[in-house]
C-alpha positions as CSV (number, residue, x, y, z in Angstrom):
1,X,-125.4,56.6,25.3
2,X,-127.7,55.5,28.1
3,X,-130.1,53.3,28.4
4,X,-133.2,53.8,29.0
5,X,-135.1,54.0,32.0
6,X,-136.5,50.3,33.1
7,X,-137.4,48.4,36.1
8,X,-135.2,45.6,37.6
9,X,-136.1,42.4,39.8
10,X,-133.8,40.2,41.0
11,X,-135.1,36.4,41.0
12,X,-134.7,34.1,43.7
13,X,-135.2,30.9,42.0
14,X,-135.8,29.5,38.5
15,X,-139.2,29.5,39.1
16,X,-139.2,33.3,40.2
17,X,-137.9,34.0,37.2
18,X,-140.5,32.2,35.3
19,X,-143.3,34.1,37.1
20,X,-141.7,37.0,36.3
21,X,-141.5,35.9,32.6
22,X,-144.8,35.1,32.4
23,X,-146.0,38.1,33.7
24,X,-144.4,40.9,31.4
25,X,-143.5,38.8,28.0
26,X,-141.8,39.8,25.6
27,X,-141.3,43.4,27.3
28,X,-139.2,41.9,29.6
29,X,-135.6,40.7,29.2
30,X,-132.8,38.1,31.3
31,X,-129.7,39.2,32.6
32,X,-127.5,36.3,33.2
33,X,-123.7,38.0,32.4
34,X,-125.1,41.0,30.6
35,X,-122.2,41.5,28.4
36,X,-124.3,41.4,25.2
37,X,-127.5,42.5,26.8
38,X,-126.5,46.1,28.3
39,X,-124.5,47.2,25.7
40,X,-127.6,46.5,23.6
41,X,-129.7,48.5,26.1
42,X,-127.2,51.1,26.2
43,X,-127.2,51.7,22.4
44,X,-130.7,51.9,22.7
45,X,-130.9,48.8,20.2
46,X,-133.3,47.5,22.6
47,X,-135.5,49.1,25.4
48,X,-137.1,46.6,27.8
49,X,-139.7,47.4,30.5
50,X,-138.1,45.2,33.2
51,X,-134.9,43.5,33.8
52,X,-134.6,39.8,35.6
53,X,-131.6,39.5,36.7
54,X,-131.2,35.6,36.9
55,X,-127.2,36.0,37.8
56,X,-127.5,34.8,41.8
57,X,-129.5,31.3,40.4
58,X,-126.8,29.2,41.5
59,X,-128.8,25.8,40.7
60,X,-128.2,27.1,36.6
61,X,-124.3,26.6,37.3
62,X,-121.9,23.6,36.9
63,X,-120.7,21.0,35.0
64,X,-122.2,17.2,35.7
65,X,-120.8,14.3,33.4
66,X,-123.5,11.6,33.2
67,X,-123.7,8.5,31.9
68,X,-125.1,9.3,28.5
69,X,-122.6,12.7,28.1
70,X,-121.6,16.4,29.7
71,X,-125.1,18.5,31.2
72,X,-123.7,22.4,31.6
73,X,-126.0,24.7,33.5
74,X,-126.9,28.1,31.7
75,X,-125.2,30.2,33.8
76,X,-121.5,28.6,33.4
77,X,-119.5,31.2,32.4
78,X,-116.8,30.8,29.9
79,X,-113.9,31.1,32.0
80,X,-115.4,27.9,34.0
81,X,-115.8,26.2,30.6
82,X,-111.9,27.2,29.6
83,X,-110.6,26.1,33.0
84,X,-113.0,22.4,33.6
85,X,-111.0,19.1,33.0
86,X,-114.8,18.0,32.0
87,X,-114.9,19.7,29.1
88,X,-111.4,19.5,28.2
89,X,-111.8,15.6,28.3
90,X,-115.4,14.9,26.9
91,X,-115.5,18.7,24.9
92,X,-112.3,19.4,23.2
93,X,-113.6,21.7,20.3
94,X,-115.9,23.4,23.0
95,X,-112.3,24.3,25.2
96,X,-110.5,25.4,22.2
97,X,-113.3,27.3,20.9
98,X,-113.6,29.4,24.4
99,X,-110.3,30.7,24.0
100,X,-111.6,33.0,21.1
101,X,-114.6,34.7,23.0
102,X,-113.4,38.2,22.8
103,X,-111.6,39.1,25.7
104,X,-110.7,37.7,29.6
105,X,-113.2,40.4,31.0
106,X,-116.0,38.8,28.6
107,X,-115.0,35.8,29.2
108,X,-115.1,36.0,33.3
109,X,-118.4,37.3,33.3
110,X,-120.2,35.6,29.8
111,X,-122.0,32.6,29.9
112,X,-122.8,29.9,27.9
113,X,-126.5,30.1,27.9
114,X,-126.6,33.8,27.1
115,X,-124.7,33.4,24.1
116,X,-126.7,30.3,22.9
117,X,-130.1,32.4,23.8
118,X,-128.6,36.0,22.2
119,X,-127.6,33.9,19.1
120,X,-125.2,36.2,17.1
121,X,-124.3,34.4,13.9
122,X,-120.3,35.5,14.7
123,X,-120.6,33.7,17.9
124,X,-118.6,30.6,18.3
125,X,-120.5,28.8,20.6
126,X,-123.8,28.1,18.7
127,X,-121.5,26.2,16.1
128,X,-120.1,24.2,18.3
129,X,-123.9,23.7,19.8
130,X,-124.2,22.1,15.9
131,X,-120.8,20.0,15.5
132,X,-121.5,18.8,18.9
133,X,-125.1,17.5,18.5
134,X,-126.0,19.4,21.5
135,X,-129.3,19.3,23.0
136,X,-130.5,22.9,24.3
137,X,-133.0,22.4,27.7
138,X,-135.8,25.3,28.0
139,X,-138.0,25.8,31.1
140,X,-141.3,27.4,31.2
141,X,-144.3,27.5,33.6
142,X,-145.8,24.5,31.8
143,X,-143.0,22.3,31.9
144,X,-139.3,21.6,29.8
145,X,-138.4,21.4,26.4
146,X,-135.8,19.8,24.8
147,X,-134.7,21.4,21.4
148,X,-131.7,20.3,19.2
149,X,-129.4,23.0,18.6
150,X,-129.9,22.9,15.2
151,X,-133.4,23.6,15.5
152,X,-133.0,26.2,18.1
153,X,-131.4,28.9,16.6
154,X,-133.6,30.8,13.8
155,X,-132.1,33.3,12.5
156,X,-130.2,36.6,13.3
157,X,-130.8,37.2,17.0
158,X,-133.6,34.7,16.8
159,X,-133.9,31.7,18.5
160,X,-137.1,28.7,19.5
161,X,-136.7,30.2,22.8
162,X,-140.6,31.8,23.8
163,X,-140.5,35.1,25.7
164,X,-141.9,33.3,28.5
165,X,-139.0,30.3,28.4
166,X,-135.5,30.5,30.6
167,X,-132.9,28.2,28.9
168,X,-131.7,26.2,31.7
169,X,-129.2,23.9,30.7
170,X,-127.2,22.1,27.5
171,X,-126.6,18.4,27.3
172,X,-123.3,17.4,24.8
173,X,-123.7,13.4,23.9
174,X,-120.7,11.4,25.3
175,X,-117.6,12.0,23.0
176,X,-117.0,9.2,20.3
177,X,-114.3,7.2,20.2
178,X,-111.1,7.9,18.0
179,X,-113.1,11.8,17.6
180,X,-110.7,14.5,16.5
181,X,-111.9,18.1,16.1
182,X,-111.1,21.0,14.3
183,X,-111.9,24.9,15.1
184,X,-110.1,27.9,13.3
185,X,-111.4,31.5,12.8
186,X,-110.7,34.8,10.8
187,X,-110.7,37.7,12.5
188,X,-109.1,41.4,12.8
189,X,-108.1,40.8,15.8
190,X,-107.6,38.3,18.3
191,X,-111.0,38.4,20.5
192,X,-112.9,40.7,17.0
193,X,-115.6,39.2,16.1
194,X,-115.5,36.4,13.5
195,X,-115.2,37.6,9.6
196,X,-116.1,33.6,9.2
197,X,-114.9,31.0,11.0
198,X,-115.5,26.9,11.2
199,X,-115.7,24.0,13.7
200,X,-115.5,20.4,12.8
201,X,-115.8,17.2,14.7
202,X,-115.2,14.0,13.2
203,X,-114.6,10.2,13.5
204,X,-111.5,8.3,11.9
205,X,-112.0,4.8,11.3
206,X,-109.2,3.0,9.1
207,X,-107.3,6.7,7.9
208,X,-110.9,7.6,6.8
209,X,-113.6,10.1,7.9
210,X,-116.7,7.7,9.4
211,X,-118.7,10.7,10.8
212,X,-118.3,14.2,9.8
213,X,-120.1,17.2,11.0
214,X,-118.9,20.5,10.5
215,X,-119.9,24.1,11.3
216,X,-119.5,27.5,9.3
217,X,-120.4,30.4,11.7
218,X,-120.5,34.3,10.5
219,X,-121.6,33.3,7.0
220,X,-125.2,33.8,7.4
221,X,-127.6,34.6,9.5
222,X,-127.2,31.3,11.8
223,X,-124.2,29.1,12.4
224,X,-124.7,26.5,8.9
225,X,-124.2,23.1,9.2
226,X,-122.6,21.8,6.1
227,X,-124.2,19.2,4.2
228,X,-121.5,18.6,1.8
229,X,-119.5,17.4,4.2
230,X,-121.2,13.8,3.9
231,X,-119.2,13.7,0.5
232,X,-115.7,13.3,2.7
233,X,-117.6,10.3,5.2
234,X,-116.2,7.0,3.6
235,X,-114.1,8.0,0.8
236,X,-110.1,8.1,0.5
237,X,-109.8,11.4,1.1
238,X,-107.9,12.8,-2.4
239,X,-108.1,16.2,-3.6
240,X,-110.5,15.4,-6.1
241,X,-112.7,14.4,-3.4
242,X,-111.9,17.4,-1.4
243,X,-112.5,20.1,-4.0
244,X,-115.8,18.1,-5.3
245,X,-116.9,18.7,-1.7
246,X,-115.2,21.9,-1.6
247,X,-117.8,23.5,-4.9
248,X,-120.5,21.7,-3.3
249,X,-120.4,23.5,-0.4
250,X,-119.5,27.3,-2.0
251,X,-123.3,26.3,-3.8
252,X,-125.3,24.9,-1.1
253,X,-124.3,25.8,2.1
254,X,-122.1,29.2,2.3
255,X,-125.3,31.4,2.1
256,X,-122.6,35.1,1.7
257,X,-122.3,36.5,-1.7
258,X,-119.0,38.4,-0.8
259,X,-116.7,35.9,-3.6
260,X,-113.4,37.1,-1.2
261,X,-115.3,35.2,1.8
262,X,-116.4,32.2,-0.2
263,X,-112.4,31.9,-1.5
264,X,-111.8,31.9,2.3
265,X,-114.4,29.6,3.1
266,X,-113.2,27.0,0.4
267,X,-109.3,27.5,1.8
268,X,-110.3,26.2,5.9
269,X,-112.8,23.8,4.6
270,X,-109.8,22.3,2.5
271,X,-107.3,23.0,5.8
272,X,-110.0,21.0,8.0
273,X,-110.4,17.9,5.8
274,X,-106.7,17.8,6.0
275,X,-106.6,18.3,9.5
276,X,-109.3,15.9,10.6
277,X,-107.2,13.1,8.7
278,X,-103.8,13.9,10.1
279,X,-102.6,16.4,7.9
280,X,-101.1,19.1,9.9
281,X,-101.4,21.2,7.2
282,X,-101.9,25.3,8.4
283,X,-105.2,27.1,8.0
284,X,-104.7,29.8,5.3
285,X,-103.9,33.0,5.8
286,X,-105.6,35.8,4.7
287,X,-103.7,39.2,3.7
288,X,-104.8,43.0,4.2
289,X,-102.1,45.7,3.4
290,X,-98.9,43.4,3.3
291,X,-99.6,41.6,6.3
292,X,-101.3,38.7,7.2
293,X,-104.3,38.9,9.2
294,X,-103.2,36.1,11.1
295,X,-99.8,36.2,10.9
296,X,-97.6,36.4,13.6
297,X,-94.7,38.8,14.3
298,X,-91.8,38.8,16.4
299,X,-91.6,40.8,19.0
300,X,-89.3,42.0,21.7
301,X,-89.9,44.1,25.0
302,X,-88.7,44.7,28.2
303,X,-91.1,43.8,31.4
304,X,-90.2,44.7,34.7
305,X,-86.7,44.5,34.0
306,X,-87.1,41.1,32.4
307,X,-86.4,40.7,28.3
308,X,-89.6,39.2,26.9
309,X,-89.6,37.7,23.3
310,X,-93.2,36.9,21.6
311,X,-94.8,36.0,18.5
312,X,-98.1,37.4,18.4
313,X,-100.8,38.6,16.2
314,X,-100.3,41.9,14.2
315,X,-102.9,43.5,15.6
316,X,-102.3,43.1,19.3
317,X,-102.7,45.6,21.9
318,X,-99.5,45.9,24.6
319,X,-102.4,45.7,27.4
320,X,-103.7,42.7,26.3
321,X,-100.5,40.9,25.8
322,X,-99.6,42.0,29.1
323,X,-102.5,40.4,30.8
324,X,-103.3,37.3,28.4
325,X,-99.7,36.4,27.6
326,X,-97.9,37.6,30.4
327,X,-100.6,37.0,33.0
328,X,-100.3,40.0,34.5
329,X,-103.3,41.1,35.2
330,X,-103.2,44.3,37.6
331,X,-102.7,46.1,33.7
332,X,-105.4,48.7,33.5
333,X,-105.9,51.2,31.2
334,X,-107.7,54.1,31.2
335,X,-109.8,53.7,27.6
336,X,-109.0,50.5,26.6
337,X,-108.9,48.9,23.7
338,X,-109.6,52.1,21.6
339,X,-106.3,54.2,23.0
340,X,-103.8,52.0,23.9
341,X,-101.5,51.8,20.6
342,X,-100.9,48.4,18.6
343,X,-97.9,46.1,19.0
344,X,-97.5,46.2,15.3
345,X,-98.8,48.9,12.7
346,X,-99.8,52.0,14.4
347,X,-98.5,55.5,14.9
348,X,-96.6,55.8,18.4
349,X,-98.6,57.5,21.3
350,X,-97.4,58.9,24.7
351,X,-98.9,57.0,28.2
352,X,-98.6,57.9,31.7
353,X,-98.3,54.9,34.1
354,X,-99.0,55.1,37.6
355,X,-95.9,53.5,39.5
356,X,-97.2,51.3,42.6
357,X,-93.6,52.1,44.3
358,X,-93.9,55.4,43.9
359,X,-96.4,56.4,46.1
360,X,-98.9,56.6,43.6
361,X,-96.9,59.4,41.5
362,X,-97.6,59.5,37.8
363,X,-94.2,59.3,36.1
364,X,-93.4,59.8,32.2
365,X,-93.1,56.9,30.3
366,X,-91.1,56.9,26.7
367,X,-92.9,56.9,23.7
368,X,-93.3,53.2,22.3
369,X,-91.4,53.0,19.0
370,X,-89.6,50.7,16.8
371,X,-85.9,49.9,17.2
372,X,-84.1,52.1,15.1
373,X,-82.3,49.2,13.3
374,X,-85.3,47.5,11.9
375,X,-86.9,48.7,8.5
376,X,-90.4,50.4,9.3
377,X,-93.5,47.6,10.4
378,X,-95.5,48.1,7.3
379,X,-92.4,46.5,5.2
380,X,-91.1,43.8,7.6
381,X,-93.9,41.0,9.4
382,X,-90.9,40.5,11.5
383,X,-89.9,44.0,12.8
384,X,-88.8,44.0,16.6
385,X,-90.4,46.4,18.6
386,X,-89.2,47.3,21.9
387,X,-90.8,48.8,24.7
388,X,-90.5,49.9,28.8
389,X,-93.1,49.3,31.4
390,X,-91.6,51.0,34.3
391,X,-93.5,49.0,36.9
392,X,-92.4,45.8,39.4
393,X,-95.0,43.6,39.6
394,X,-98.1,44.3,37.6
395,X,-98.3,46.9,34.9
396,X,-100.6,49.6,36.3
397,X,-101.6,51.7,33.3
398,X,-103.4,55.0,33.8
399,X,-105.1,57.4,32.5
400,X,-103.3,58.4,28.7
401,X,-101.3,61.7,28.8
402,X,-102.8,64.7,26.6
């Protein structure tokens, strides 16, 4: 679908944009990286009157460590966040947790403060606005407001945010000493979104938990910051302790009734107190038709004449692997995500690659299929699959072949 028809300005300054704001209300809507917005508008979920694109506001951009913590401007995207030695240093679970924003096109053009202001209850990054005590910075024509995140976000899609504020920038206190963090997520798919997932940040002071705060997102209809977690702050952490904490969470703070999700929840809150305290216990795995959701598998292809073996997730598609893992990132395919056969669990499909030596002549590629001396993928996690690319530098996938 389309969306429908609306009226766009582009502002030349925050204040612009406020004017702007103030003028149309809640008929109006931002565009900062638009990759939640116009998909939105295109479904028709949402039909605004006029669009302010806020994208060419360089003054919302950047990363400033201070003397009291890290200030992000709104408009950072997530690839900036993934790639700063700021946030890697003073942010750790903010850096880990970027890596598991969908995918590197989201990624290079999302940005923080259009997650934090759309507010999905899947999304990573208002949970890690929780753990992290971060404080959320709002302008409007009458001046600034400083909300903590976990008063800003109000419910599904809903945040404190007025229709007449622009959230300009997100301040994360200075990272405490001897800190260690936790993040982990279930998902489908690598990128998916979240079936539930959890971030934790804690202090350890004598092999013990001084500070806890931790972080269920996809649970509700808001990232939850679990209460029960004060039950682990200043105890010896035994697993009496741990599954006290553990029931008192499942009835205070988990708000799904789904009992398969609450199991799950119990089984990473369990893997995180370990975690946090040294333990380099594994997160569980969850298990859907023989194979583990987050399982990996091994793998084996052949890239531009080069032997390639991989352990990835089950549910991995060859373009992505080529262009995340492999870093190539010329890979293009027609449809995307949706025709490009899995690494592991799918029926075979025939492509036709565009060879950049070849003058731009389509040539047959062979069907990808599994070795034939491997049992069949749905029996064996560790079924070797190999497959031919055809191309020297970057794999240039066109359009799929009828």
């Amino acid at each position: 679908m389309k969306a429908s028809a609306f009226n766009y300005a582009r502002a030349t300054s925050v204040s612009n944009a406020l004017e702007l704001l103030h003028a149309h209300g809640d008929r109006a809507k931002v565009l900062s990286g638009g990759q939640s917005l116009m998909p939105a508008m295109n479904l028709r979920l949402i039909s605004p009157e006029l669009i302010v694109d806020i994208g060419e506001l360089t003054e919302l951009r950047g990363i400033a460590v201070t003397g009291h913590g890290v200030r992000i401007g709104a408009l950072t995207r997530h690839v900036d966040l993934a790639r700063s030695g700021e946030i890697a240093a003073h942010a750790p679970l903010l850096a880990e947790a970027i890596a598991h924003v969908a995918h590197p096109a989201i990624r290079n053009r999302g940005t923080l403060g259009g997650s934090l202001a759309h507010a999905d209850p899947a999304s990573e990054l208002p949970a890690c606005m929780l753990v992290l005590n971060a404080t959320i910075i709002v302008r409007g024509q009458t001046g600034e407001r400083r909300i903590a995140a976990q008063d800003f976000f109000t419910g599904i899609y809903e945040t404190a945010l007025s229709p007449e504020e622009l959230l300009v920038a997100v301040e994360l206190p200075a990272r405490p000493e001897n800190s260690v963090h936790f993040f982990h997520e279930f998902a489908r798919r690598h990128g998916d979104y979240a079936i539930l997932g959890l971030a934790a940040q804690a202090i350890v002071e004598g092999g013990a938990l001084a500070d806890l705060r931790l972080a269920f997102f996809a649970v509700g209809d808001r990232p939850v910051l679990a209460k029960a977690a004060r039950k682990l702050v200043g105890v010896a952490l035994t697993p009496a302790v741990v599954a006290d904490a553990c029931a008192a969470l499942a009835k205070n703070s988990i708000r799904t009734t789904i009992s398969r999700r609450r199991r799950r929840c119990a089984g990473i809150w369990q893997s995180a107190a370990g975690s946090l305290c040294g333990n380099t216990s594994r997160p569980p795995r969850p298990r859907c038709r023989g194979i583990g959701l987050t399982a990996h598998v091994q793998i084996s292809l052949e890239v531009n004449g080069e032997r390639v073996d991989a352990h990835v997730l089950p549910r991995l598609n060859l373009a992505d692997f080529l262009r995340e893992h492999l870093q190539l990132t010329g890979t293009h395919v027609g449809c995307e995500h949706g025709g490009l056969r899995r690494l592991h669990g799918a029926r075979q499909r025939r492509y036709r690659p565009r060879l950049p030596d070849a003058g731009g002549a389509d040539a047959e590629m062979p069907p990808l299929r599994p070795s034939r001396d491997c049992p069949t993928p749905a029996r064996s996690p560790t079924c070797r699959l190999r497959f031919a690319t055809a191309t020297r530098c970057s794999a240039d996938f066109a359009r799929r072949a009828c």
